[in-house]
C-alpha positions in Angstrom: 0.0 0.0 0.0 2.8 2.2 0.9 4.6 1.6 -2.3 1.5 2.0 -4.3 0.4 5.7 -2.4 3.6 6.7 -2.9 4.0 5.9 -6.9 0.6 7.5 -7.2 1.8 11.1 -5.6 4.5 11.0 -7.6 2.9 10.6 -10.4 0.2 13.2 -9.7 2.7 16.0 -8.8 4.3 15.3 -11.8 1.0 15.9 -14.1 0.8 18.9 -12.2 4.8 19.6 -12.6 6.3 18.2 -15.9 10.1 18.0 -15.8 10.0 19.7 -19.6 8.7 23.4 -17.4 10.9 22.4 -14.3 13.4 24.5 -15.4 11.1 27.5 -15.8 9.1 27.4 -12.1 11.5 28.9 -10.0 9.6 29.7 -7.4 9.4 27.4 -4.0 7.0 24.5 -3.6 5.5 24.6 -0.4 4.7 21.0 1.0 1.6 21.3 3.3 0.9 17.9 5.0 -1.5 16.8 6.8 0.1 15.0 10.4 -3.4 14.5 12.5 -4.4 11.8 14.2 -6.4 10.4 11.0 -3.4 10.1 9.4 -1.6 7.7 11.5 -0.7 3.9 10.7 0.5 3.4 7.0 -1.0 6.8 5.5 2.0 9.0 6.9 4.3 6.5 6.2 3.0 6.4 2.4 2.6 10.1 2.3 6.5 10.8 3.5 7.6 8.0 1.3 5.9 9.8 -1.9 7.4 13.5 -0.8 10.3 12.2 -0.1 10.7 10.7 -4.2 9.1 14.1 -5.3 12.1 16.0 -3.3 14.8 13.1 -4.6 13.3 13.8 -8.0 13.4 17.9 -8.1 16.6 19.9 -9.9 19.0 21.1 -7.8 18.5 24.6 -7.7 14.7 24.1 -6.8 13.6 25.5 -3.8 11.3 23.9 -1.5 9.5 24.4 1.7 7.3 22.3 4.4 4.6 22.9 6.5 2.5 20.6 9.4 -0.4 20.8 10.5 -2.4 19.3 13.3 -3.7 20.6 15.9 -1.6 23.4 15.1 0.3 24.5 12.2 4.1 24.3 12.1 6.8 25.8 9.6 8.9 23.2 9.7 11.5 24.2 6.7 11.1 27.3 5.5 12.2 27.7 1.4 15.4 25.9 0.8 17.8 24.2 -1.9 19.5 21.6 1.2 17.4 18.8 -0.1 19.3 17.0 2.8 17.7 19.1 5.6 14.3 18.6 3.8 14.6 15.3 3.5 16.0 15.0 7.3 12.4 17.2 8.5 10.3 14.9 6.3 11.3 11.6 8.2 10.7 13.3 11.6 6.9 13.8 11.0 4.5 11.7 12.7 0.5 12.1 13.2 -1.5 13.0 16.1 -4.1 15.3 17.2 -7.1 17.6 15.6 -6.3 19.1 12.1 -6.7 23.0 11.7 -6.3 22.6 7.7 -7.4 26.1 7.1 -4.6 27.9 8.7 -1.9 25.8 7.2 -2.7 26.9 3.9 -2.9 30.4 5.1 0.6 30.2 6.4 1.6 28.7 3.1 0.0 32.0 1.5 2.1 33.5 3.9 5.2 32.2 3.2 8.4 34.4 3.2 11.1 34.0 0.8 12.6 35.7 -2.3 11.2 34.2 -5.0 7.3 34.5 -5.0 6.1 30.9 -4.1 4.9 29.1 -7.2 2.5 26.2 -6.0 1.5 24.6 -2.8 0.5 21.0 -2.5 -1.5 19.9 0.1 -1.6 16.5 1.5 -4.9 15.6 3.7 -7.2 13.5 4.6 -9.4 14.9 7.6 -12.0 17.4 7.7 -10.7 20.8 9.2 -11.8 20.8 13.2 -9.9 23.6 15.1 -8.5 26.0 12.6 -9.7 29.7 13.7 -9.7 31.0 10.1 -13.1 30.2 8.4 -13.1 28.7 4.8 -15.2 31.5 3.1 -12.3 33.7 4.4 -9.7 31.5 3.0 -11.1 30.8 0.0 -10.9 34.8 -0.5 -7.2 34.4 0.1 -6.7 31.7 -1.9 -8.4 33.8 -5.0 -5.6 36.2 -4.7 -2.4 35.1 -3.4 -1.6 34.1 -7.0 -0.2 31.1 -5.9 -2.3 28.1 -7.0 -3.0 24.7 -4.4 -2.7 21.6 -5.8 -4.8 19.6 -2.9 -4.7 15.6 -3.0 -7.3 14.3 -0.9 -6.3 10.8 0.8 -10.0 8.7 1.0 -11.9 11.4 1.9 -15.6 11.8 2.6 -18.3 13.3 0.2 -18.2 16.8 2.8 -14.0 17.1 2.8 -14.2 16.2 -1.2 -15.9 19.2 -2.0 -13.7 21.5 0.6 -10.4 20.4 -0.7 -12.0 20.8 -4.9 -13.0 24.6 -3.5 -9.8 25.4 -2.3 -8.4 24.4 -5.0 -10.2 26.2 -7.8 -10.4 29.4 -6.0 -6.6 29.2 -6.0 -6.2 28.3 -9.4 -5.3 24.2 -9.0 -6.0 21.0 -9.1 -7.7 18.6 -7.2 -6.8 15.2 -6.8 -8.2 12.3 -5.4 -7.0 8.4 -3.6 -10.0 6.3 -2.6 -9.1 3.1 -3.6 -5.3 1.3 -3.3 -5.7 -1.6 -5.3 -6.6 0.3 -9.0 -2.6 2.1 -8.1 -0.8 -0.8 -9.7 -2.5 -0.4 -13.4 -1.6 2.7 -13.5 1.8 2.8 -11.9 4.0 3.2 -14.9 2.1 5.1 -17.0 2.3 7.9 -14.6 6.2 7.5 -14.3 5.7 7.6 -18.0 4.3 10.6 -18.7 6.8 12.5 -16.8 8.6 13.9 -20.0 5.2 14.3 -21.4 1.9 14.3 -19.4 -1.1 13.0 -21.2 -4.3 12.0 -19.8 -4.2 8.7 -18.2 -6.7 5.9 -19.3 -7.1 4.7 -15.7 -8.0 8.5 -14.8 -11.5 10.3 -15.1 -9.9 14.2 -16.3 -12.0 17.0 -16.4 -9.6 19.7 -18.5 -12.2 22.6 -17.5 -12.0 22.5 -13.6 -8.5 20.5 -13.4 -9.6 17.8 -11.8 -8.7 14.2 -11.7 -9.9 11.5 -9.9 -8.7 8.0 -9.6 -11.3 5.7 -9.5 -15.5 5.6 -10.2 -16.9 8.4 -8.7 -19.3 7.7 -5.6 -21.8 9.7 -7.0 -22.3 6.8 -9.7 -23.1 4.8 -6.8 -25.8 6.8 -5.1 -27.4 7.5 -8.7 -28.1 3.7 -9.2 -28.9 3.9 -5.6 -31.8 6.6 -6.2 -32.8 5.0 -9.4 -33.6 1.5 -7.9 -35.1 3.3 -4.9 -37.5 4.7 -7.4 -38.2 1.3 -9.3 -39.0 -0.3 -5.7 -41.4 2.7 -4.9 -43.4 2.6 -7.8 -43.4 -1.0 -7.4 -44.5 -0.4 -3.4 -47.3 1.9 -4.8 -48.5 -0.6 -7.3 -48.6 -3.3 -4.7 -50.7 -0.2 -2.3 -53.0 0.3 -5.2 -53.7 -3.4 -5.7 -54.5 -4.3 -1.9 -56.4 -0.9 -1.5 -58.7 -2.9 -4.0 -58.9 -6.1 -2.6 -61.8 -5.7 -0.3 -64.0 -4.0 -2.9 -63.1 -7.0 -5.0 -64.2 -9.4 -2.0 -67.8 -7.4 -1.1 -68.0 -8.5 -4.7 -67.7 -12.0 -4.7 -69.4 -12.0 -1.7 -72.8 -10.6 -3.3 -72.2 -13.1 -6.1 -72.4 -16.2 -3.4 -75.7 -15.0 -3.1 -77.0 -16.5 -6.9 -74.1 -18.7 -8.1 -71.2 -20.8 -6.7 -69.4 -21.6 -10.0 -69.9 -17.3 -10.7 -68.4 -16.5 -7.4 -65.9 -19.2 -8.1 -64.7 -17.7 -11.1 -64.6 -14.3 -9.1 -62.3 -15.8 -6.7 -60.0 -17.1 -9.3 -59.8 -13.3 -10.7 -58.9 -11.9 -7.6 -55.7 -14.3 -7.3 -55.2 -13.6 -10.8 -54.9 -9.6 -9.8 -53.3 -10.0 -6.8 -49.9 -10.9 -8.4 -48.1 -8.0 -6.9 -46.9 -10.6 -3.8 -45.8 -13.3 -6.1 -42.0 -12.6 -5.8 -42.8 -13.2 -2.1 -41.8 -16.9 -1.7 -44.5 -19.0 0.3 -42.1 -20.1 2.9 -42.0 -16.8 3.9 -45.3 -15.5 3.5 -46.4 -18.6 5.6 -43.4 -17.9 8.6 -44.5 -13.8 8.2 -48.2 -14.9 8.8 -47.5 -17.7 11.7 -45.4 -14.7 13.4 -48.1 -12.5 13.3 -50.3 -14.7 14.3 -48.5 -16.0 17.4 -48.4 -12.5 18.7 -51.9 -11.6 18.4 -50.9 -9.0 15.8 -53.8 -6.6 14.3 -51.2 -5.5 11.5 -52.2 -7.3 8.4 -49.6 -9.5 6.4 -49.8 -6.3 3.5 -49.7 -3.8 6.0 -46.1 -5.7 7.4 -45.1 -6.4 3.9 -44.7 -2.5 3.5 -43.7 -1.8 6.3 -40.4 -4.1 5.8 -40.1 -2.7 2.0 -39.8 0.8 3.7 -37.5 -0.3 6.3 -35.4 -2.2 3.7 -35.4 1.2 1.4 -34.8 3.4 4.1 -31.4 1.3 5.0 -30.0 0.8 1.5 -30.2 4.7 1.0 -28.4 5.3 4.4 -25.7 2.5 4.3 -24.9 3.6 0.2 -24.4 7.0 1.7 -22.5 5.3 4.7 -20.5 3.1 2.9 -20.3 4.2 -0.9 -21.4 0.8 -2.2 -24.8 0.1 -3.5 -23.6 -3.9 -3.3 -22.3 -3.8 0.2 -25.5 -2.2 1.1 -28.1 -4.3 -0.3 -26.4 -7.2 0.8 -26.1 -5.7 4.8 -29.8 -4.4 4.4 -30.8 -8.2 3.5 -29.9 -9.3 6.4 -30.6 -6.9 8.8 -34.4 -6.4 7.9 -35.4 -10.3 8.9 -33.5 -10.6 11.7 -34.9 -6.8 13.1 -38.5 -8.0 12.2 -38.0 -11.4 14.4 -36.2 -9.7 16.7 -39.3 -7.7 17.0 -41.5 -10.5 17.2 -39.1 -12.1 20.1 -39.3 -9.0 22.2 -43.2 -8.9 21.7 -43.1 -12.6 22.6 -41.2 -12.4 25.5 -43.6 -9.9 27.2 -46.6 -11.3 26.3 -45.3 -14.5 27.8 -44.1 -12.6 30.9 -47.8 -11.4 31.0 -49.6 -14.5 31.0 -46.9 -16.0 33.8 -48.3 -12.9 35.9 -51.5 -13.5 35.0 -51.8 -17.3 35.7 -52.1 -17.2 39.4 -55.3 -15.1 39.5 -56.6 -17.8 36.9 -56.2 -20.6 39.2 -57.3 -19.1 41.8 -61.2 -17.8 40.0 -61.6 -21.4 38.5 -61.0 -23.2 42.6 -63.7 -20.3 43.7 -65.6 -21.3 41.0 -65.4 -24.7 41.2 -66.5 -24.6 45.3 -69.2 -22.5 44.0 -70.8 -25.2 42.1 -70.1 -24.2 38.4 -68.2 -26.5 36.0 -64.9 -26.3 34.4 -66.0 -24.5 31.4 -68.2 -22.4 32.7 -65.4 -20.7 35.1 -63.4 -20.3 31.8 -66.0 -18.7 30.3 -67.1 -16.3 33.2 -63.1 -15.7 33.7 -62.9 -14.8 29.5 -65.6 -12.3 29.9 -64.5 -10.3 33.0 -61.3 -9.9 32.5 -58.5 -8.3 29.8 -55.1 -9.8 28.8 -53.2 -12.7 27.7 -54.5 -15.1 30.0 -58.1 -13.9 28.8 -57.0 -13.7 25.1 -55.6 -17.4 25.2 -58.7 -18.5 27.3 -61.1 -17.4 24.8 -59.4 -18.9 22.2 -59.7 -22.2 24.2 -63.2 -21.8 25.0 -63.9 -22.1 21.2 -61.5 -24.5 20.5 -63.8 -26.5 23.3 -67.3 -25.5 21.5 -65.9 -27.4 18.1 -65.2 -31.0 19.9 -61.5 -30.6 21.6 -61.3 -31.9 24.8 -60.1 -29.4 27.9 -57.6 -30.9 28.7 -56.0 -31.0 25.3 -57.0 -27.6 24.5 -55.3 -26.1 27.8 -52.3 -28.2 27.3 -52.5 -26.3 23.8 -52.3 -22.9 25.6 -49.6 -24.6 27.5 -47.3 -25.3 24.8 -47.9 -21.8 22.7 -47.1 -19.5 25.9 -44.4 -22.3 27.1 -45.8 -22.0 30.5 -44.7 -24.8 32.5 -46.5 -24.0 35.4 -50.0 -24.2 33.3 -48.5 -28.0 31.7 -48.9 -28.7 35.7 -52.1 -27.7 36.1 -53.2 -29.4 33.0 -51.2 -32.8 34.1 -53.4 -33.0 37.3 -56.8 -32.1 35.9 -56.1 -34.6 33.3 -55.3 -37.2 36.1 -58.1 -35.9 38.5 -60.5 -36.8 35.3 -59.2 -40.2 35.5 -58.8 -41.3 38.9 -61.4 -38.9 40.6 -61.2 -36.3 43.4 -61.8 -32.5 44.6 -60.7 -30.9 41.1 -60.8 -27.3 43.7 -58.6 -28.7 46.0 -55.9 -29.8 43.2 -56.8 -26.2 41.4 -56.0 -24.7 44.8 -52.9 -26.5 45.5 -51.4 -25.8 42.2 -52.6 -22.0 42.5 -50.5 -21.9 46.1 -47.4 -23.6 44.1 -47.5 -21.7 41.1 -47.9 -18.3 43.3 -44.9 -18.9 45.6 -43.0 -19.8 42.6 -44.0 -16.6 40.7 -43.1 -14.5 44.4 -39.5 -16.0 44.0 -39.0 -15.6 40.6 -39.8 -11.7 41.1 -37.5 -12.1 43.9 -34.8 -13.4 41.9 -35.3 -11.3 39.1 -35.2 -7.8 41.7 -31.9 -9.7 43.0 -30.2 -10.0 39.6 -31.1 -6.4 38.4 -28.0 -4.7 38.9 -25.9 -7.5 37.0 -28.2 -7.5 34.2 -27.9 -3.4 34.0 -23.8 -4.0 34.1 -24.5 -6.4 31.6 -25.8 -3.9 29.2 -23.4 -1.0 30.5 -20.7 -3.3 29.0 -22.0 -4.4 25.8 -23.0 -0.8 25.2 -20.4 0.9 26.5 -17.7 0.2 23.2 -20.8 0.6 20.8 -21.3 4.3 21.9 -18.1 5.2 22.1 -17.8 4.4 18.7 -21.0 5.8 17.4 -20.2 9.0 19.6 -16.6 9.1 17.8 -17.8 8.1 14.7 -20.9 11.2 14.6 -18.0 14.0 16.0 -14.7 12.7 15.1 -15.0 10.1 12.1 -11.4 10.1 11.0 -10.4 8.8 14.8 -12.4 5.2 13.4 -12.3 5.6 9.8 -9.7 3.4 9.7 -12.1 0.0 11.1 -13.6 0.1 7.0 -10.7 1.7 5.6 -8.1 -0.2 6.0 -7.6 -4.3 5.8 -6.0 -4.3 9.4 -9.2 -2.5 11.2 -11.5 -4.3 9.1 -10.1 -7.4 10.7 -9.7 -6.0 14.1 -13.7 -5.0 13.8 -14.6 -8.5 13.0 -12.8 -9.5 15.9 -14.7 -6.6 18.0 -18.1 -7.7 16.9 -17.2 -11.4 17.6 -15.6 -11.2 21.1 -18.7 -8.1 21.9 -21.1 -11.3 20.8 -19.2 -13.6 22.8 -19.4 -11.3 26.1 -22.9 -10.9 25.6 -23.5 -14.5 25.7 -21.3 -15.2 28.5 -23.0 -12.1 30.6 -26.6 -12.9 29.6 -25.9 -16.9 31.3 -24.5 -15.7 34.4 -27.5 -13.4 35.1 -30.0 -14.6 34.2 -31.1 -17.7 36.5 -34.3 -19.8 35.5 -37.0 -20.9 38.4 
């Protein structure tokens, strides 16, 4: 990588300053680079390597000078012809702290020496943070110094792209641009080439009116592809809304046509599939797992209603993580996955708390069916007077039984199927001893009020043990989320502190490694605390 930066800023300073009108430009070249703490790792390595061939490659009687910037802005060399002492100041720069961009290149304006100055290259790749000249005011400067910037921008973002391009058309350069290493080594000897005699290169996108090159695909290209399949998968959205807004006039239809003939309302039917094709790229698997999910949680959202709701969601993410990640690929492959497993992560959560509900709720169920039991009313009629006085999961699953009961199931098996859908263990008990009570006989209050006492208690010391294991489940999530905010915080304020974790191999790695040992913690801290009764 090194090697390959450092061809490539050769090579562009050398477009800018052919050896054939060396021997005319006189004037010094101020070096302004960039030494903040987004620059550290291989990037300041790479960009000393690269000044250091364009110094090595200069005439003798060239003069050159060098300015840092970082948190502040240093004159390290001022205009000189000891190549030796330049190259001596170059090797002792190394990166850290904010970047005040600005005022370096004011100081470059600013620049004493005999000779009028007659280019300044600039070497970045942060977004200015602490500089206390503004840009309108620079760019002001920068239209008459007379002395023109040549900026190379070093991965930049969208924001800092079109900083560095103003900069450097106010002042009468060039822009330049490296976002991606790998496309260095096509184009490695044809800019050493074109030394004697610059040309356009084929592996570079020129525009000869503003001066500007760039190295690879523009990421604009991305995000148009990005808007124009957003806008395919809204008018396909709004052709599916259209349809379904239609569907239940087309069912009051066959409805009144039931009325005077089956094989007519038959044929109706058959035309209503037929028109409803906007959901056949959906496949049935998971239109049937979509529908059993909604189901399971009681859901009053239709399976449409969902179905746009996730095509929204899905939209929504590819647009942010193109913008995020300036690849249309990489973010319809991340917004794939994320979109099922928020939707059933969804689901769980609901799940979960409805489940927690009706383990709440169980108690006061038993103990309604013993009262009414002792009062002289039957198994099914306690249900039923229980369904119709009172709200919640319990009731919900207890009307569902009642009517599972009115069409032939047995109450035992159509409890034990409340059981088994809420995974309530303490309801399989109840169940298990009503179902022996039926065969062997006795007081089915008595068993109903021994199993409400049990099931109580055990509901007392699971809220017990739950109050008890607060505190570690609350460090448990300060932990997990304690990295994951830091790094959102950083990555909101002070992007080019992370940008290397997608930037470079080494922090791609070393964020795999994050999320994995983050998912292993989680684990590990979610077994210890929570304890099962």
């Amino acid at each position: 990588m090194k090697k390959f930066l450092a061809a490539l800023l050769l090579g562009f300073f050398f477009l800018q300053l052919p050896s054939a009108q060396a021997a005319e430009l006189k004037g010094p070249i101020i070096f302004v680079i960039d030494t903040s703490g987004s620059m550290k790792s291989q990037k300041i390595v790479a960009v000393k390597e690269a000044v250091t061939q364009i110094v090595n490659s200069l005439q003798s009687d060239q003069e050159i000078g060098i300015i840092s910037f970082s948190q502040k802005v240093s004159t390290i060399l001022q205009p000189t012809h000891d190549f030796t002492k330049a190259l001596k100041q170059i090797d002792s720069l190394f990166a850290g702290g904010d970047t005040s961009m600005y005022d370096a290149i004011a100081a470059g304006f600013a620049i004493t020496s005999a000779v009028h100055p007659s280019q300044i290259v600039l070497l970045s790749d942060g977004e200015d943070t602490t500089s206390a000249l503004p840009l309108d005011q620079l760019l002001v400067t920068a239209s008459t110094a007379g002395i023109p910037v040549n900026a190379i921008g070093i991965q930049v973002a969208v924001g800092q792209r079109a900083i560095l391009r103003s900069i450097a058309k106010a002042s009468g350069g060039n822009y330049y641009e490296v976002n991606d290493i790998s496309t260095l080594i096509a184009t490695y000897k044809q800019i050493l080439a074109e030394q004697l005699n610059p040309a356009p290169s084929p592996t570079l996108s020129e525009k000869p009116d503003k001066g500007e090159i760039t190295l690879q695909q523009n990421v604009y290209v991305e995000v148009i592809l990005a808007t124009i399949a957003a806008i395919v998968l809204l008018l396909l959205f709004l052709n599916i809304y259209n349809r379904v807004q239609n569907r239940e006039r087309q069912k009051a239809r066959v409805q009144m046509l039931q009325k005077y003939s089956y094989r007519q309302a038959r044929k109706a039917t058959n035309r209503i599939r037929i028109s409803l094709t906007s959901y056949s790229f959906i496949p049935n698997r998971v239109e049937a797992a979509i529908r059993s999910r909604l189901e399971l949680i009681h859901s009053q959202l239709r399976y449409e209603s969902v179905i746009h709701i996730l095509m929204g969601a899905w939209l929504f993410l590819v647009a942010v993580f193109t913008m995020m990640l300036h690849s249309l690929f990489l973010a319809f492959i991340l917004t794939s996955v994320l979109v099922p497993i928020g939707f059933n992560t969804v689901i769980k959560n609901v799940r979960t708390k409805q489940k927690q509900k009706f383990a709440e709720e169980l108690p006061e169920l038993l103990n309604i069916l013993a009262s009414a039991l002792r009062a002289g009313l039957s198994l099914p009629q306690g249900l039923e007077a229980y369904s119709s006085d009172t709200k919640g999961e319990v009731a919900r699953e207890i009307r569902r039984t009642i009517s599972e009961i009115r069409v032939g199931t047995p109450i035992d098996e159509a409890l034990m199927g409340v059981a088994e859908r809420m995974e309530s263990e303490d309801l399989r008990w109840a169940v298990t001893a009503l179902s022996i009570q039926r065969v062997v006989g006795g007081s089915m209050a008595t068993i109903l009020t021994t199993t409400f006492e049990t099931v109580k208690a055990r509901a007392e010391i699971r809220r017990e043990v739950k109050t008890l294991s607060a505190e570690g489940k609350l460090s448990a999530y300060v932990l997990i989320a304690l990295p994951i905010g830091i790094f959102s915080f950083l990555f909101l304020t002070r992007r080019e502190y992370v940008k290397v974790f997608w930037s470079d191999p080494a922090g791609i790695f070393l964020l795999i490694i994050i999320g994995i040992s983050l998912s292993i913690g989680w684990a590990w801290m979610k077994k210890i605390v929570e304890i099962k009764i």
